[in-house]
N, C-alpha and C positions, 0 to 999 in steps of 0.2 A: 404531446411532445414536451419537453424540457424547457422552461424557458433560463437563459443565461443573462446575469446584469454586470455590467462595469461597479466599479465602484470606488471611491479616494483611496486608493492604497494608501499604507503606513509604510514607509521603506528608513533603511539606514542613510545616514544624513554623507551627500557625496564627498566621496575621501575618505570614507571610512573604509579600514583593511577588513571587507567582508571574511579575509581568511581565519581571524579571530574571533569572531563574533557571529556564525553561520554553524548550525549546528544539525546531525543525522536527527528524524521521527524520535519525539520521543518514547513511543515503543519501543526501541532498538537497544536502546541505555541502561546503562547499566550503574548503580549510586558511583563506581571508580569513572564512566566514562563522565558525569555527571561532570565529578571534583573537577576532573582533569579542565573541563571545557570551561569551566567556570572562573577556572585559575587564568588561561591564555587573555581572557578581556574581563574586566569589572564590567563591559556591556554586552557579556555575551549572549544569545537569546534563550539560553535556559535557564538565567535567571530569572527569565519570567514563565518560558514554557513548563520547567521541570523547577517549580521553586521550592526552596529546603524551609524547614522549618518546621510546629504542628500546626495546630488548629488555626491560625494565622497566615499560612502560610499564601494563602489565594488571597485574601487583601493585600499580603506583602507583594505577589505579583502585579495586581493593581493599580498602586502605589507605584513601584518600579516602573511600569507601564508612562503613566500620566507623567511622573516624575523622567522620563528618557524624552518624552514627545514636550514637555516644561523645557528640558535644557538643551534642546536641537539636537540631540544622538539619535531618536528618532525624527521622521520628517512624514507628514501627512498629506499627498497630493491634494493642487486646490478644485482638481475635477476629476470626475470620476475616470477610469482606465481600466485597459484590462492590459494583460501584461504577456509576454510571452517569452515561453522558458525553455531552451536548450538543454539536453545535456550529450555530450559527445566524449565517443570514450571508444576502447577496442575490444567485441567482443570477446568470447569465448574461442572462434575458430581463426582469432588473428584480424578481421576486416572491423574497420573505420565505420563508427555507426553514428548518428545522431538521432537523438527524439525530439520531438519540438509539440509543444502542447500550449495551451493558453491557458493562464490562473482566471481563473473570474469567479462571480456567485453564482453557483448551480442551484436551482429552484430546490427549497425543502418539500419532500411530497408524503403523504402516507404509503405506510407498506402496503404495497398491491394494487399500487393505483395507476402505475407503468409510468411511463415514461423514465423516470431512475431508476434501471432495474440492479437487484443484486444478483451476485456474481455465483457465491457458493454458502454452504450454510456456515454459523459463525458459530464458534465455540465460545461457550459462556465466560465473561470476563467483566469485570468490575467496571461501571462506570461512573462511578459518583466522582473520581478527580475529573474528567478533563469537564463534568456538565458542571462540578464547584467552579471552576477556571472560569471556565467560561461566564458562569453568574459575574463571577468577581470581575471581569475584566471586559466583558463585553465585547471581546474579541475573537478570530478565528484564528488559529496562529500557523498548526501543522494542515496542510491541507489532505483534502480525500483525493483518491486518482479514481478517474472516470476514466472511459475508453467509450467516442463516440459512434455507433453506426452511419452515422453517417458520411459523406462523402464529399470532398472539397477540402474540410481542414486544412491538410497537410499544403496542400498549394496556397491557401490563401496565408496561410505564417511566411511563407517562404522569402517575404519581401520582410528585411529586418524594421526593428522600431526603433526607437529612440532606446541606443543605451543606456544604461544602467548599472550593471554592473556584473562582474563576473567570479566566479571563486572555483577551484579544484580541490576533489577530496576522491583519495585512492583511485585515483586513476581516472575522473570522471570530470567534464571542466563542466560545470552548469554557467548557464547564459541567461541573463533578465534581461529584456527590451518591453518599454511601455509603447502600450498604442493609448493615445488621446484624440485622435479624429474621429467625431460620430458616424465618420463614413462607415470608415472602417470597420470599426465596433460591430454597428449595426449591421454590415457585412457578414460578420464572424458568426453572431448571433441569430441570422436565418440560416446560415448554414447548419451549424448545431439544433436548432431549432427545429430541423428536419428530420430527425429519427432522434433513437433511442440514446441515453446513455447510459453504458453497464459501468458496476461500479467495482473497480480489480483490486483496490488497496483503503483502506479506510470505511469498513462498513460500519464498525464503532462509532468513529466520528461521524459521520454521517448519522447515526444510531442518536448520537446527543445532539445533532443539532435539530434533530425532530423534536426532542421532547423538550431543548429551550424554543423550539419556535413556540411547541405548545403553551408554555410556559411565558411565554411576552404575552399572546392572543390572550390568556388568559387576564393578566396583569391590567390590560393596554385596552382590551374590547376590540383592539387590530390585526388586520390580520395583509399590511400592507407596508409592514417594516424591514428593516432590511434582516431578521431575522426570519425570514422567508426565504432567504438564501442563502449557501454557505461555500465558506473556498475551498474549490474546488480546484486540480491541473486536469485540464482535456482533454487528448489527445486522440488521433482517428486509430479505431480499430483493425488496422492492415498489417501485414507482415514488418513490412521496414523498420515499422512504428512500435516493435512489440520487442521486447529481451525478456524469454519467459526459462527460469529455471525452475527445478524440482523443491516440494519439500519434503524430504523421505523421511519414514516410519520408523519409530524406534516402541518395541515393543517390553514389557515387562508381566510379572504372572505367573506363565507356566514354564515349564522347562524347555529348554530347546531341542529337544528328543519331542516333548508334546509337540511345540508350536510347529517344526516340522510335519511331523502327520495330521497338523489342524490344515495345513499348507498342503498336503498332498490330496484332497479332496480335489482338489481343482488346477492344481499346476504339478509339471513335471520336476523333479528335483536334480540335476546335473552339477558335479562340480564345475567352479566357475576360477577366470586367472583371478589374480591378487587385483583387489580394487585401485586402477587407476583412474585419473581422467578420459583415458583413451575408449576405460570400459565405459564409463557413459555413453561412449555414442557407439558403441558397440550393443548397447541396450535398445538403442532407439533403431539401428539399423536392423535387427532380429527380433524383434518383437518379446524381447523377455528383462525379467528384473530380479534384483541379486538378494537374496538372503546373506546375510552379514552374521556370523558366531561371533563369540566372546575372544573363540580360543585362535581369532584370526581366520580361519577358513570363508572361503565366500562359494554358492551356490546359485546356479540360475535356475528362474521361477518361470517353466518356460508354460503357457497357460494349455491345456487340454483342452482337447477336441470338443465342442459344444457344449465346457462347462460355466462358461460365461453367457450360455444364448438368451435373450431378455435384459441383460446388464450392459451399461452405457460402456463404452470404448475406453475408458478412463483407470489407470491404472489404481485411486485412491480408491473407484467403486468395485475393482476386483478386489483389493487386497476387504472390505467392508464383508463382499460376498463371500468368501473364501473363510474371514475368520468369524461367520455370524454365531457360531454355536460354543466358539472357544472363548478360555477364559484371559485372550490376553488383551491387554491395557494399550491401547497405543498414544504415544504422545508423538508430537514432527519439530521437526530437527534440518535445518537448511547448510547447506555443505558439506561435501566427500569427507573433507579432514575431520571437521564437527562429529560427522553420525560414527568415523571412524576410531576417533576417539572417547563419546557414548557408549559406542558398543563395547574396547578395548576394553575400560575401565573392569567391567565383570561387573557394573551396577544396574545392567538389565537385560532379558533373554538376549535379543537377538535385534537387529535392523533392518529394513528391507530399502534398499534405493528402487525409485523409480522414474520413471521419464518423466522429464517436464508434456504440459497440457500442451496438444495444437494448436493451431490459431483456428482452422474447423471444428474443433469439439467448444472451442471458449463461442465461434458465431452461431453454431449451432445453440450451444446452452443459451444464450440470449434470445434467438427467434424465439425457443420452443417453450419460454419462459421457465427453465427446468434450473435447477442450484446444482452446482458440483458440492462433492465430497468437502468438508472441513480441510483448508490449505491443501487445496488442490493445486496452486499454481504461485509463483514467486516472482513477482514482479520486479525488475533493475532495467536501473540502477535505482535509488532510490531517492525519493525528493527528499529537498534541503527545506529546513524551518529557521527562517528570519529572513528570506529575501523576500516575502510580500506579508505583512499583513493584514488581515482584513476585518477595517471596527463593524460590529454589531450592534443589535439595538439592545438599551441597555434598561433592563430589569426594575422598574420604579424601586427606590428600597423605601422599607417597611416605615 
């Protein structure tokens, strides 16, 4: 099983307007979201997470780093903690939700060794910035999300910590409370320590923090640093605790005359009303999902009779089945407006929406140790990068 450690957070120094200086994954960014964020504070946290520049550009993070925690804009806890993070906001169907998870180090493990299991398979992507970053700075800055099987979590957060501090972004209020009682801690930590943790957002990072753990071990001869763990949010694997949207298909290739009879192999084709919200759960309530034209028309994918039998319940592994022999490309595209503006453009065949993952096929994929489909599942709301830092061990340099 997983084991989880406290550790000195790095946080923003009290008084500070986290609303300036608190910034979205930087996945998510964009070089204009970048500017923009950079401009609101001279201390905002991508100038260090997303730092500009070239080949310098990860010492200049560094530098920034040392140079913020030098002048008290950062502030370093004097014992280690772990921290606990809200965020509360209002669904998709109107109702008042909160999530509550806890930052801490989740143990670095080898692929296949279980206990951190991954979630679904990853599409190949560049990682030499964030494992540069991280050389340079010896830090963890955007954390991974985990979701743990086990059971307890959720009650044991439920008694607040010591504030900290709070900030809202689109609709969303994220909450930080530190725990510093080894009671407690240690509490949290056999809980967690009790089953599994699947890992729903951050398989990348996760992905670099194995190869600098490899990379300290190597350097060090150790293999007892705090690069053995990496920051991680929590939270229990349950319904309450889960806000899981779709990320749907946007296809390019063949024509959309082909891609329709590559699609009629295995699902029925019916006109479908004009994509709204509404159709979404109108998707989830009938069991079918909507082909999207260029020229506006929308169609339901309604699945035939035993042509899915052997194939996981999973909408990304029917649309996989269905187009195994054609030639079209797909890339994924998260929200209605988004894939409906994709498609509109006339810059690729066709779209497909599909339902977000259950919370039974995500517990299932976990027991049975089986990977969904590439962006299978869209985890929200989304964590915030600069309310915890967490130092690593740092690199002997040459």
């Amino acid at each position: 099983m997983p084991r989880i450690a406290p550790f000195p957070a790095i946080r923003y120094a009290s008084g500070t307007d986290l609303q300036k200086v608190i910034a979205p994954p930087y996945d998510v960014l964009s070089a204009a979201d970048v500017a923009g964020l950079a401009a609101l504070d001279e201390h905002n946290i991508v100038r260090i997470d997303v730092p500009s520049g070239d080949e310098d550009r990860y010492d200049g993070a560094a530098r920034t780093l040392s140079d913020w925690l030098t002048e008290g804009v950062l502030v370093q806890d004097g014992a280690p903690s772990l921290t606990i993070y809200r965020m509360s906001f209002t669904d998709a169907t109107g109702s008042a939700r909160t999530i509550v998870g806890v930052l801490c180090g989740l143990e670095v493990v080898d692929a296949g060794a279980g206990g951190v299991l991954p979630h679904e398979r990853t599409t190949p992507k560049a990682v030499t910035d964030r494992l540069d970053l991280t050389r340079a700075t010896a830090a963890n800055l955007s954390p991974v999300w985990g979701l743990s099987l086990a059971h307890g979590l959720t009650a044991a957060l439920t008694e607040p910590g010591e504030p900290v501090g709070d900030v809202a972004f689109d609709g969303v209020v994220h909450t930080v409370e530190r725990i510093s009682d080894p009671a407690r801690i240690a509490s949290i930590a056999q809980i967690l320590a009790a089953d599994d943790v699947l890992i729903a957002d951050g398989h990348h990072r996760y992905s670099i923090s194995r190869t600098y753990r490899d990379e300290v071990r190597a350097a060090t001869g150790r293999d007892d640093t705090e690069a053995e763990f990496t920051l991680t949010f929590v939270n229990e694997l349950v319904a309450d605790q889960l806000s899981i949207e779709a990320i749907h298909r946007v296809y390019t290739g063949p024509t959309i005359d082909q891609l329709r009879a590559d699609l009629a192999g295995s699902f029925d084709l019916e006109p479908a009303p004009v994509p709204t919200p509404a159709l979404l759960a109108d998707m989830v309530r009938l069991g079918r999902l909507v082909l999207l034209a260029p020229d506006g028309s929308a169609e339901w994918l309604i699945p035939r009779d035993g042509a899915f039998n052997g194939v996981r319940a999973l909408d990304g592994a029917y649309l996989e089945h269905a187009l195994a022999g054609s030639a079209a490309e797909v890339t994924y595209q998260h929200g209605l407006d988004e894939v409906l503006d994709v498609v509109g453009s006339g810059q690729v065949t066709a779209g497909v929406l599909i339902r977000p993952t259950s919370l039974e096929e995500i517990q299932r994929t976990a027991r049975e140790g089986l990977l969904m489909p590439p962006k299978s599942t869209f985890f929200t709301p989304k964590l915030r990068t600069g309310l915890v830092i967490r130092p690593t061990a740092r690199l002997p340099r040459a």
